[in-house]
GUNUKOL-120537 format. One record per residue (C-alpha): x, y, z; residue in one letter. Coordinates in Angstrom, 1 decimal. Last residue first. Layout:
BEGIN
+--------+--------+--------+--------+
|     c1 |     c2 |     c3 | marlum |
+--------+--------+--------+--------+
|      X |      Y |      Z |      A |
...
+--------+--------+--------+--------+
***
This chain:
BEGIN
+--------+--------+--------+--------+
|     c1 |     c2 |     c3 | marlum |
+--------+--------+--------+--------+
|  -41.2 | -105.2 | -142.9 |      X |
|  -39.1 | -102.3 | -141.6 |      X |
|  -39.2 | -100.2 | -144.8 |      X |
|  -39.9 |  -97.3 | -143.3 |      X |
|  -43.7 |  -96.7 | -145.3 |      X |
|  -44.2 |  -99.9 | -143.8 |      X |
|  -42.9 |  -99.0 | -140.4 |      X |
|  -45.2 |  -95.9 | -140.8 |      X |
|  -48.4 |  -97.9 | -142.0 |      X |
|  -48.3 |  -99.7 | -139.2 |      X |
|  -48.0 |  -96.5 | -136.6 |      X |
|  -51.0 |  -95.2 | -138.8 |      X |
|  -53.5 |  -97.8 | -138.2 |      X |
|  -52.0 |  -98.6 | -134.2 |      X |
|  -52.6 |  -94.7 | -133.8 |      X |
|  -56.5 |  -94.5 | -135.4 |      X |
|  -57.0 |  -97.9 | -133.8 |      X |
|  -56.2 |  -96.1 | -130.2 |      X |
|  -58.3 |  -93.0 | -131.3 |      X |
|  -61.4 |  -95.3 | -131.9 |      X |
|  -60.6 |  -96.8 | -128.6 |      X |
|  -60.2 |  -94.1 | -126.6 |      X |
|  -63.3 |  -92.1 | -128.3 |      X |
|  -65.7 |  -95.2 | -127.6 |      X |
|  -64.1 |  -95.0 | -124.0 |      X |
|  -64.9 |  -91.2 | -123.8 |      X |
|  -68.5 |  -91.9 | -124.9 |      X |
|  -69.3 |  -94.6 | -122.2 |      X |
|  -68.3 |  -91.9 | -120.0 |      X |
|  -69.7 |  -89.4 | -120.9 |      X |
|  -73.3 |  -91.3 | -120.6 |      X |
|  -72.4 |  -93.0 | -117.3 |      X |
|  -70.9 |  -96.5 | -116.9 |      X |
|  -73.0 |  -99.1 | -114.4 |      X |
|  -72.8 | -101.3 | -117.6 |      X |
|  -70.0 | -101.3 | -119.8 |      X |
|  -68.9 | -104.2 | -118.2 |      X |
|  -66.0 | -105.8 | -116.3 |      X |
|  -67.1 | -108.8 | -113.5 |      X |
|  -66.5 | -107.7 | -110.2 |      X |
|  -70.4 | -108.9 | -108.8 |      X |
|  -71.2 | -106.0 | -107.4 |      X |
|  -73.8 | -105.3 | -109.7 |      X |
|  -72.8 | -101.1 | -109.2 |      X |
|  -69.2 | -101.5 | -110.8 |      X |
|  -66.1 | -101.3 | -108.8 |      X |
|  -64.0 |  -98.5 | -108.9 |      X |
|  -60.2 |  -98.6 | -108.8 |      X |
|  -58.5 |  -95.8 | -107.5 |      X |
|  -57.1 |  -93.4 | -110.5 |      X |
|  -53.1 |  -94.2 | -110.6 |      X |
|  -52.9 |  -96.4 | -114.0 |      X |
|  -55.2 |  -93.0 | -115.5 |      X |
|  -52.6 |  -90.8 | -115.5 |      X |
|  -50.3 |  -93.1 | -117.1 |      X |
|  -53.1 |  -93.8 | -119.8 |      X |
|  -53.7 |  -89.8 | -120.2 |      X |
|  -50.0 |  -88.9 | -121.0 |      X |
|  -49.8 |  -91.7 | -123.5 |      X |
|  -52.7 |  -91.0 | -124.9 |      X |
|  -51.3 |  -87.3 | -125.4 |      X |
|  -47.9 |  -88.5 | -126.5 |      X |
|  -49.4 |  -90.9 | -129.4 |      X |
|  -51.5 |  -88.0 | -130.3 |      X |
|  -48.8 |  -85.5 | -130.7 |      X |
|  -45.8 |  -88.2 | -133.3 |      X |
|  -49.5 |  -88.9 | -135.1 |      X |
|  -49.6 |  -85.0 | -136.0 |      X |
|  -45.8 |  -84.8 | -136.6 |      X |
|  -45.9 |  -88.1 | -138.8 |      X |
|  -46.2 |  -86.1 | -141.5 |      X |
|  -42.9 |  -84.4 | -140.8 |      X |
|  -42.0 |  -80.3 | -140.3 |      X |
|  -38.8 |  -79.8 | -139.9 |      X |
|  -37.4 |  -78.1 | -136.8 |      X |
|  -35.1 |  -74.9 | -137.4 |      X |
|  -31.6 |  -75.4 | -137.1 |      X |
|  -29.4 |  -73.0 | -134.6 |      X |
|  -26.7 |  -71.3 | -136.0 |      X |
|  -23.6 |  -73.0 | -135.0 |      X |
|  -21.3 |  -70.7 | -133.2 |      X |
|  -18.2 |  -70.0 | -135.2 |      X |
|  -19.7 |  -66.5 | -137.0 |      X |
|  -21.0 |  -65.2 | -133.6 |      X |
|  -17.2 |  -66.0 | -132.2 |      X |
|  -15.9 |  -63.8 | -135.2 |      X |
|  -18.5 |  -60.7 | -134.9 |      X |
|  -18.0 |  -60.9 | -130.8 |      X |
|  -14.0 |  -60.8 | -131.8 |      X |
|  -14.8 |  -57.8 | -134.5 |      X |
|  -16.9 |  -55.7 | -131.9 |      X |
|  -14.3 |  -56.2 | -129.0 |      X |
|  -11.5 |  -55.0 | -131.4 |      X |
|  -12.9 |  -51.9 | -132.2 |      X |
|  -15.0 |  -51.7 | -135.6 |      X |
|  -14.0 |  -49.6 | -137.9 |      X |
|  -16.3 |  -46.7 | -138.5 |      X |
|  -17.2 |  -45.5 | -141.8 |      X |
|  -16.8 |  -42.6 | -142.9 |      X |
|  -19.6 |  -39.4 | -142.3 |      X |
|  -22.1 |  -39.0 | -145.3 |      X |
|  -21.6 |  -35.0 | -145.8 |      X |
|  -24.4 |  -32.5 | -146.0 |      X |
|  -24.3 |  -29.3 | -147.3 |      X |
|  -25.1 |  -25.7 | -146.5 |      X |
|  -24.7 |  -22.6 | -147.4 |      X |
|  -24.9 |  -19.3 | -145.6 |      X |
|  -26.5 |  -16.5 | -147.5 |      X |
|  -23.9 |  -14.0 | -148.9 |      X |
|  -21.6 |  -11.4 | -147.6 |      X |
|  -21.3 |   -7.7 | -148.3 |      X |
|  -18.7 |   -6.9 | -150.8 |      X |
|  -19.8 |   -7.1 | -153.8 |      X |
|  -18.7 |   -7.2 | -157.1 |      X |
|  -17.3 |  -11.1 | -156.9 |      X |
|  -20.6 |  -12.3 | -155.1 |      X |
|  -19.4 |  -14.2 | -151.7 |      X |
|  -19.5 |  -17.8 | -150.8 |      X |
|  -19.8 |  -19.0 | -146.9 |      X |
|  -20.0 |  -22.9 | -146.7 |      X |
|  -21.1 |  -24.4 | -143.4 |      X |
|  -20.8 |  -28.1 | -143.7 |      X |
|  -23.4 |  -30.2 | -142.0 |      X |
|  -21.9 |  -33.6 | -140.9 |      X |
|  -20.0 |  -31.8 | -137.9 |      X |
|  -23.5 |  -31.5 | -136.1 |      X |
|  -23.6 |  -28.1 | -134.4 |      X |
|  -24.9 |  -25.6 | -136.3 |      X |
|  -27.4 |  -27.9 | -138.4 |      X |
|  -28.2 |  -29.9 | -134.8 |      X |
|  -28.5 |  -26.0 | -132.9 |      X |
|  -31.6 |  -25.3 | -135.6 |      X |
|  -33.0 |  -29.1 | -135.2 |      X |
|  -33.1 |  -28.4 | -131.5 |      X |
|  -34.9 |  -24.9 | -131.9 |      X |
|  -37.9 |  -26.5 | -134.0 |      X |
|  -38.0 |  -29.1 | -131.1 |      X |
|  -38.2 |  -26.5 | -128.8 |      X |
|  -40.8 |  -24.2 | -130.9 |      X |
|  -42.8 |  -27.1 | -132.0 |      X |
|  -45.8 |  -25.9 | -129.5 |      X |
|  -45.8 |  -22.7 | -131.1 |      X |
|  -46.7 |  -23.6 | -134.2 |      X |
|  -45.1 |  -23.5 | -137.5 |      X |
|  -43.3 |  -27.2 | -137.2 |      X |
|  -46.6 |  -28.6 | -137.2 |      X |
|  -47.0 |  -27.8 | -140.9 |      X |
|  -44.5 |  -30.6 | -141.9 |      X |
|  -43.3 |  -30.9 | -145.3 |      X |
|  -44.2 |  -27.0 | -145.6 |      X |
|  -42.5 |  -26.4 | -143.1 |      X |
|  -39.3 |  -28.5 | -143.7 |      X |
|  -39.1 |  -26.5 | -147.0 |      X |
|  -39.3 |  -23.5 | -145.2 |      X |
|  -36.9 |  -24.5 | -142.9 |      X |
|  -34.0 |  -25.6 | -145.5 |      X |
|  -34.8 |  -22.5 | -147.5 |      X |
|  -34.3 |  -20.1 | -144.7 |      X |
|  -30.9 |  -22.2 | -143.8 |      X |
|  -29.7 |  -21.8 | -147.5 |      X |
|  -29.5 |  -24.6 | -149.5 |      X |
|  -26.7 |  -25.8 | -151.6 |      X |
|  -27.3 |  -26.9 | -155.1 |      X |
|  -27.9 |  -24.0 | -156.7 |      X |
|  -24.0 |  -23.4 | -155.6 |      X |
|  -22.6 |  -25.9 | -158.3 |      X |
|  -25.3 |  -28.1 | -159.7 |      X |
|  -29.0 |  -29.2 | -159.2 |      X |
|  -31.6 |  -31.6 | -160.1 |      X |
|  -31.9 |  -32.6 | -156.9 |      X |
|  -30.4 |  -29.9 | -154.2 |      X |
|  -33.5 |  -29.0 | -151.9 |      X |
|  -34.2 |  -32.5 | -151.5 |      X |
|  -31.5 |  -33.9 | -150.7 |      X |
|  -30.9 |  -30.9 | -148.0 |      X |
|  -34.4 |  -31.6 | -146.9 |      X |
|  -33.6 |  -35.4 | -146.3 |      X |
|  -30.7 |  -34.5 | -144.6 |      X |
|  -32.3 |  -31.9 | -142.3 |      X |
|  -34.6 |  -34.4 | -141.3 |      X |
|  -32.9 |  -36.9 | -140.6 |      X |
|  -30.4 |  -35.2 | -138.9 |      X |
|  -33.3 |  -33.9 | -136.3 |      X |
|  -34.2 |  -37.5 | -135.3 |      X |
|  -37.8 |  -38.0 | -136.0 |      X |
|  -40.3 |  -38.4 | -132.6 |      X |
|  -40.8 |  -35.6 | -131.9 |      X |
|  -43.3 |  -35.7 | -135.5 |      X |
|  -46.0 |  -37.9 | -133.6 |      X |
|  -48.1 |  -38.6 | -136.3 |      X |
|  -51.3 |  -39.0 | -135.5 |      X |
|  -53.0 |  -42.2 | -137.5 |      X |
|  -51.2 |  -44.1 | -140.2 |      X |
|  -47.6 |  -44.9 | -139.9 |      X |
|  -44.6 |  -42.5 | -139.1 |      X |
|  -42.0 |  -44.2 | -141.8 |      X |
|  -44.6 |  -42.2 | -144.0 |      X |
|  -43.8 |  -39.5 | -142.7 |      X |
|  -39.4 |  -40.0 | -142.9 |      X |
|  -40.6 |  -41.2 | -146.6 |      X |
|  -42.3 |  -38.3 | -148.0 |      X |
|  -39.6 |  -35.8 | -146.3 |      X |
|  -37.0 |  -38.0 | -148.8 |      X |
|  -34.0 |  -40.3 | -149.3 |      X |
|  -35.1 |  -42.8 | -145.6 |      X |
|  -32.7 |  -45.6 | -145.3 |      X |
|  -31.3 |  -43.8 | -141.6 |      X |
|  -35.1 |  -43.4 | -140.8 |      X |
|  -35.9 |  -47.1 | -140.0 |      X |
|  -32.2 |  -47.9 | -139.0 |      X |
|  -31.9 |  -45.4 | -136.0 |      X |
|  -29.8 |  -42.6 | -136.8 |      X |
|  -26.9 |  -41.3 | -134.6 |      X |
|  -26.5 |  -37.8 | -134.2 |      X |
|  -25.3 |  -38.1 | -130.6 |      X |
|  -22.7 |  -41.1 | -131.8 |      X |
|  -21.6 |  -43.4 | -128.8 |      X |
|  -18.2 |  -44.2 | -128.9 |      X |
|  -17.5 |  -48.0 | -129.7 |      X |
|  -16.0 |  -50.6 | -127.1 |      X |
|  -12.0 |  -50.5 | -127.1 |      X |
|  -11.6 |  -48.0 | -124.4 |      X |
|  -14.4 |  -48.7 | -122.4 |      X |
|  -12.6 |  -52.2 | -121.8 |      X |
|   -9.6 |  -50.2 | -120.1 |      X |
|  -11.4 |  -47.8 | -118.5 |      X |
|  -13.6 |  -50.9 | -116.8 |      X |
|  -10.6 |  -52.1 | -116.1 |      X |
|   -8.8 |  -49.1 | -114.2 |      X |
|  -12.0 |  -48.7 | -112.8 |      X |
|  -12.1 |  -52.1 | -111.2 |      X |
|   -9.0 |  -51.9 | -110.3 |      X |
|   -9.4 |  -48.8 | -108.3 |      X |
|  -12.4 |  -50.4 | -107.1 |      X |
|  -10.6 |  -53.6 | -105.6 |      X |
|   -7.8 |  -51.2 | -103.9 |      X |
|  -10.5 |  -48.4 | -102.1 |      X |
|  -12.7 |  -51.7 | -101.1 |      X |
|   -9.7 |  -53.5 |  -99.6 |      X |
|   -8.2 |  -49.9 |  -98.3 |      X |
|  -12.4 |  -50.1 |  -96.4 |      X |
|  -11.8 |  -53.6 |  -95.4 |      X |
|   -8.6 |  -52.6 |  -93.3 |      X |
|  -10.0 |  -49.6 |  -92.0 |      X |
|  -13.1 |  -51.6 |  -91.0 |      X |
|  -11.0 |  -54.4 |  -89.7 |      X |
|   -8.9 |  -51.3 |  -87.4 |      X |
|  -12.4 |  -49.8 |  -86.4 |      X |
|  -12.8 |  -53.4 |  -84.9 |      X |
|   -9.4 |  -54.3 |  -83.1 |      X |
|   -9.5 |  -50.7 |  -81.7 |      X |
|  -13.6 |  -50.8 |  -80.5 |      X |
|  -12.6 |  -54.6 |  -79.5 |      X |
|   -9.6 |  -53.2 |  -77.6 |      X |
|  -11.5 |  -50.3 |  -76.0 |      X |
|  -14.4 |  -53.1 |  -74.9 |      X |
|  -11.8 |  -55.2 |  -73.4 |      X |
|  -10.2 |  -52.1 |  -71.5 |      X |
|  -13.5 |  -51.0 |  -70.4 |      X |
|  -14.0 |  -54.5 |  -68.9 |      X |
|  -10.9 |  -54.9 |  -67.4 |      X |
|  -11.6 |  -51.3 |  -65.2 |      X |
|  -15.0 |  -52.1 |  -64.3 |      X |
|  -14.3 |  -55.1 |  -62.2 |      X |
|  -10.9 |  -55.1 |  -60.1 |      X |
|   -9.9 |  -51.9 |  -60.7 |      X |
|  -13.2 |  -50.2 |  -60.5 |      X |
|  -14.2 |  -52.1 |  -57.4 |      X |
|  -11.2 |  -51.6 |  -55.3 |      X |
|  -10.9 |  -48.5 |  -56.6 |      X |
|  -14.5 |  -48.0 |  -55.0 |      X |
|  -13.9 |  -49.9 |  -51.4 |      X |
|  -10.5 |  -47.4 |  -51.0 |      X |
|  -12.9 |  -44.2 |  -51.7 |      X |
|  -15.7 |  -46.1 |  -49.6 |      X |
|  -12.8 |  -46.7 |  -47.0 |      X |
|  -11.0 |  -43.3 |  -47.2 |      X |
|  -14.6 |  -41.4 |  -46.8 |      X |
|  -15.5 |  -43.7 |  -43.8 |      X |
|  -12.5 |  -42.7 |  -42.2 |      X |
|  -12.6 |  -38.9 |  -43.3 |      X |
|  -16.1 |  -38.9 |  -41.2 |      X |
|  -15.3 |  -41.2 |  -38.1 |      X |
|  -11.9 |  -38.7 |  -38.1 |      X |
|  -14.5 |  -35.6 |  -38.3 |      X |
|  -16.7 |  -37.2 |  -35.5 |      X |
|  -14.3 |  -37.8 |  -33.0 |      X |
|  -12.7 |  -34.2 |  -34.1 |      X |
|  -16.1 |  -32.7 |  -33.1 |      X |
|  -16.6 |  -34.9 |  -29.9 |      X |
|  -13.1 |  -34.0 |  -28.8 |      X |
|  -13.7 |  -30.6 |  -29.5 |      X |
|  -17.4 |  -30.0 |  -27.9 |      X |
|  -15.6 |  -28.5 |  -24.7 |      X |
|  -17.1 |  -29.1 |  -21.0 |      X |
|  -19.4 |  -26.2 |  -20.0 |      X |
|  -18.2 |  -23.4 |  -18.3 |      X |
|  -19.2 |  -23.2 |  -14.4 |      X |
|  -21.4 |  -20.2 |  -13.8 |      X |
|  -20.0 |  -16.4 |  -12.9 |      X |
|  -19.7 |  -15.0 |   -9.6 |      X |
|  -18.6 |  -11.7 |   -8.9 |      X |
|  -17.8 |  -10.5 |   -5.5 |      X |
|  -20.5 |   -8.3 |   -4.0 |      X |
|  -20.1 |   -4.7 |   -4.0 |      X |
|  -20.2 |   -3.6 |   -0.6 |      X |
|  -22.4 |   -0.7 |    0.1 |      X |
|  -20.6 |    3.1 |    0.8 |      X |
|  -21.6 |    3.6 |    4.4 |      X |
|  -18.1 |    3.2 |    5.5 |      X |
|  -16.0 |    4.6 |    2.7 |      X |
|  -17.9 |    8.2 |    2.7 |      X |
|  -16.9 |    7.6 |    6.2 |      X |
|  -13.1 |    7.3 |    5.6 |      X |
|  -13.2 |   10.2 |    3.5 |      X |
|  -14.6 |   12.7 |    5.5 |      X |
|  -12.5 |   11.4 |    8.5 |      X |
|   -9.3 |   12.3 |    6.1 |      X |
|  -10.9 |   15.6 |    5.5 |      X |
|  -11.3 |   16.7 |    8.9 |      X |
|   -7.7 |   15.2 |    9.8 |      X |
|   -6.0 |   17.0 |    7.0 |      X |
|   -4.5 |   15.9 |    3.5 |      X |
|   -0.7 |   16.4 |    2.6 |      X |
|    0.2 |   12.7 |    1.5 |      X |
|    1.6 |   11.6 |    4.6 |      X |
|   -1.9 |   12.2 |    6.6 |      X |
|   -3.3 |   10.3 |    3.5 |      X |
|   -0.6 |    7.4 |    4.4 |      X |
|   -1.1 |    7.6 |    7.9 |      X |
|   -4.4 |    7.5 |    7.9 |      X |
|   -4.3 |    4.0 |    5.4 |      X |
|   -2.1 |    2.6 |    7.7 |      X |
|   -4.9 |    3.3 |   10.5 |      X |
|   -7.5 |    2.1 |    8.4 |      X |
|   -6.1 |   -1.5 |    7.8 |      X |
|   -6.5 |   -2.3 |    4.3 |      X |
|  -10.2 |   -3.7 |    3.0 |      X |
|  -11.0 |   -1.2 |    0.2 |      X |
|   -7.0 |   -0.4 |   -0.4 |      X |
|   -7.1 |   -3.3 |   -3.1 |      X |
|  -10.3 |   -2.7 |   -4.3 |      X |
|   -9.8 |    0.8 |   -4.7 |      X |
|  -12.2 |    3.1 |   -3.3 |      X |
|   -9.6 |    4.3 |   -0.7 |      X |
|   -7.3 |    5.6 |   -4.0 |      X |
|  -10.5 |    7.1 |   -5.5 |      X |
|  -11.2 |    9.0 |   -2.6 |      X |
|   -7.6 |   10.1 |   -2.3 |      X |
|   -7.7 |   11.2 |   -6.2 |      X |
|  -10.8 |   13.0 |   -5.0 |      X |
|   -9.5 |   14.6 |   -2.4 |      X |
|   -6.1 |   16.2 |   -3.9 |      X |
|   -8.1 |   17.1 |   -7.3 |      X |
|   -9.9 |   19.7 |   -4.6 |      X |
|   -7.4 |   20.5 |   -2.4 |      X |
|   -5.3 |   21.8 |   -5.7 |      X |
|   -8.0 |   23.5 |   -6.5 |      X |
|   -8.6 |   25.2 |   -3.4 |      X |
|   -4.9 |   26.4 |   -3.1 |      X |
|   -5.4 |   27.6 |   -7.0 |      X |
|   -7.7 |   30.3 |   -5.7 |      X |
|  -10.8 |   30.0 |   -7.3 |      X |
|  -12.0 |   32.5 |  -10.3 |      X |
|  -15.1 |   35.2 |   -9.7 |      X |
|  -16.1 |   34.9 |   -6.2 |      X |
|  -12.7 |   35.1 |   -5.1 |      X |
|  -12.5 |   39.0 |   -6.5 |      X |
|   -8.9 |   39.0 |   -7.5 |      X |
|   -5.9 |   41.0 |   -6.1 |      X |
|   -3.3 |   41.4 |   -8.7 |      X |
|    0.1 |   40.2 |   -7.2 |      X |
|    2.8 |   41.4 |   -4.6 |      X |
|    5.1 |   39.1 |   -3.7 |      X |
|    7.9 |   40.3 |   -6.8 |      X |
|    7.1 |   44.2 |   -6.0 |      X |
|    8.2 |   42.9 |   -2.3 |      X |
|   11.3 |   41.1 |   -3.6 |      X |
|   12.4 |   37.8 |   -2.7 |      X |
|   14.0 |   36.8 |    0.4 |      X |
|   10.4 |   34.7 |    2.1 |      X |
|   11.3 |   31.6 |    0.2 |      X |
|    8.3 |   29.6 |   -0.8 |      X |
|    6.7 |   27.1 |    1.2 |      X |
|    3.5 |   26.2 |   -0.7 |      X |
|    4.8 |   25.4 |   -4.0 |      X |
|    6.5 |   22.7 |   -2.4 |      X |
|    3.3 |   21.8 |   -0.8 |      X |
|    1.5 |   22.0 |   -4.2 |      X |
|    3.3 |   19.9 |   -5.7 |      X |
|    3.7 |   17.1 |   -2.6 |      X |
|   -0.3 |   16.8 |   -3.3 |      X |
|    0.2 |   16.8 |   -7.4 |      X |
|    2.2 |   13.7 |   -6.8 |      X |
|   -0.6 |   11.9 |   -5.1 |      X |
|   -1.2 |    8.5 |   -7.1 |      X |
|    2.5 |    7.6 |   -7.4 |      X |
|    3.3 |    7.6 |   -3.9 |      X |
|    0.5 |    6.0 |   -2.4 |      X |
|    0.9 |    2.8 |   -4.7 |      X |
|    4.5 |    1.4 |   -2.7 |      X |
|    3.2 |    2.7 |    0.8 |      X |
|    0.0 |    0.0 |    0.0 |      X |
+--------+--------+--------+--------+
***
């Protein structure tokens, strides 16, 4: 308690330094401004003032609370407070009530250990259904995704492997076929068919047509402009006897009205681009001597050569030639005997598995009783036709020679 007093009063042992103050200094030094006291405190009171309550405080303490009184006199008496004030004090202490101690409840145990109990039970059980699924996956799952991933492999590797088999086999294929296609026969776009290839004239591409509606489609465009240009230059020589292209339509026109309406336009239009086009209609271009402007365009037509055959067409021609051509059956006189013979002979075996059928008398013996109209007539036909066949067979091996 003497150690604490100290430092809690310095102010007190302040002021009674500044209390005792030399009496040898000068007069006009110790004289000061009088002040009304009403107005500002002295700075004695003050001083007595912070001096009180810092010992109030100090006996309020809960360490100086319950020290011995007298020590605690002495050390106020010490600190530069008076008797009056110091009994002040001390019974401000006494009927000041006791603050009771504080008393708090008993904590309650900690939740760790249960918490990190559970949170080891927890990662435990995690590392065993973790360890108890690899075990699973490696054991089961695992070698079966690997076996499936090898067929997939070991499959998409025979389909690559048939696919470069396809590739090869129709690469050489193609390479054949090019090959044969070489030697078979180009296809002619102006080709003729035979029936209007022999026609000389118009008259005879129509009447190649037949009775009835013509259909004039129908006609192959070369045809028709052949037989025009024929036409157009009989009788004639030199330039009179090529056409123009007004004459060769106007002559077509008139062979064939159709070709002026408006449903003929297309086919009209394809015969124009076949007398441009085909290489068997010359274009010939003359010009007058005294003039300069040019002339009608000309036309002609020229039979194209003769095609060779290709190789394939003269070995089918040669193995055609070897092959025996087949013979057509004579005709005999037997032929009609030769057709009845195999009919009886066709109804006899037919009739060796009917079920036999006895007659109505039931007595077995064979009649023509019990028969039926149709079929008492059949039998009169069998028997006439068998004599018919015996007649003529005899009179075969005698015509033969055999007797």
């Amino acid at each position: 308690m003497t150690d604490s007093a100290p430092s809690s009063s310095p102010k007190s042992e302040s002021s009674n330094s500044s209390e005792q103050q030399p009496t040898g200094q000068p007069k006009n030094q110790q004289q000061e401004p009088t002040q009304s006291p009403s107005t500002v405190p002295s700075a004695d009171i003050v001083d007595r003032r912070d001096l009180i309550t810092k010992a109030r405080v100090f006996l309020n303490s809960p360490q100086i609370q319950y020290q011995d009184p007298t020590a605690k006199r002495r050390f106020l008496v010490e600190k530069g407070l008076r008797e009056d004030e110091i009994e002040g004090l001390l019974r401000e202490q006494a009927y000041a009530p006791v603050i009771p101690p504080r008393t708090y409840p008993q904590a309650p145990p900690s939740n760790l250990p249960t918490l990190l109990l559970g949170l080891a039970r927890l990662f435990s059980w995690l590392g065993m259904g973790s360890v108890a699924l690899i075990f699973v996956y490696y054991r089961f799952l695992l070698p079966k995704i690997t076996r499936t991933a090898q067929a997939r492999h070991s499959l998409r590797t025979h389909h690559i492997s048939l696919m470069q088999k396809l590739t090869a086999s129709l690469a050489s294929l193609k390479e054949a076929q090019t090959q044969s296609l070489a030697e078979l026969p180009r296809h002619d776009p102006y080709h003729e068919r035979p029936q209007f290839a022999k026609c000389r004239t118009l008259s005879q591409v129509l009447k190649t047509l037949g009775d009835g509606e013509p259909d004039y489609s129908q006609i192959p465009p070369v045809t028709l402009l052949r037989c025009a240009i024929s036409e157009l230059a009989k009788g004639k020589t030199g330039d009179e006897a090529l056409p123009s292209t007004e004459e060769v339509f106007l002559i077509l026109e008139g062979k064939i009205p159709w070709l002026a309406s408006p449903e003929a336009y297309d086919f009209k239009k394809k015969v124009y681009d076949t007398l441009l086009e085909c290489p068997r209609f010359v274009e010939v271009n003359r010009k007058d001597r005294g003039d300069d402007t040019p002339a009608a365009l000309k036309w002609k037509y020229e039979a194209p050569p003769p095609v060779e055959p290709s190789p394939l067409v003269q070995s089918l021609s040669r193995l055609e030639s070897a092959v025996p051509k087949q013979q057509e059956p004579r005709s005999s006189v037997f032929q009609h005997t030769l057709e009845t013979l195999t009919e009886i002979t066709g109804y006899i075996s037919s009739q060796v598995y009917v079920p036999y059928r006895p007659p109505p008398g039931g007595l077995g013996f064979s009649g023509s009783y019990g028969l039926s109209p149709a079929e008492e007539a059949l039998k009169k036909e069998i028997r006439a036709l068998k004599g018919l066949a015996l007649n003529r067979y005899a009179i075969c091996r005698a015509h033969r020679g055999d007797y």
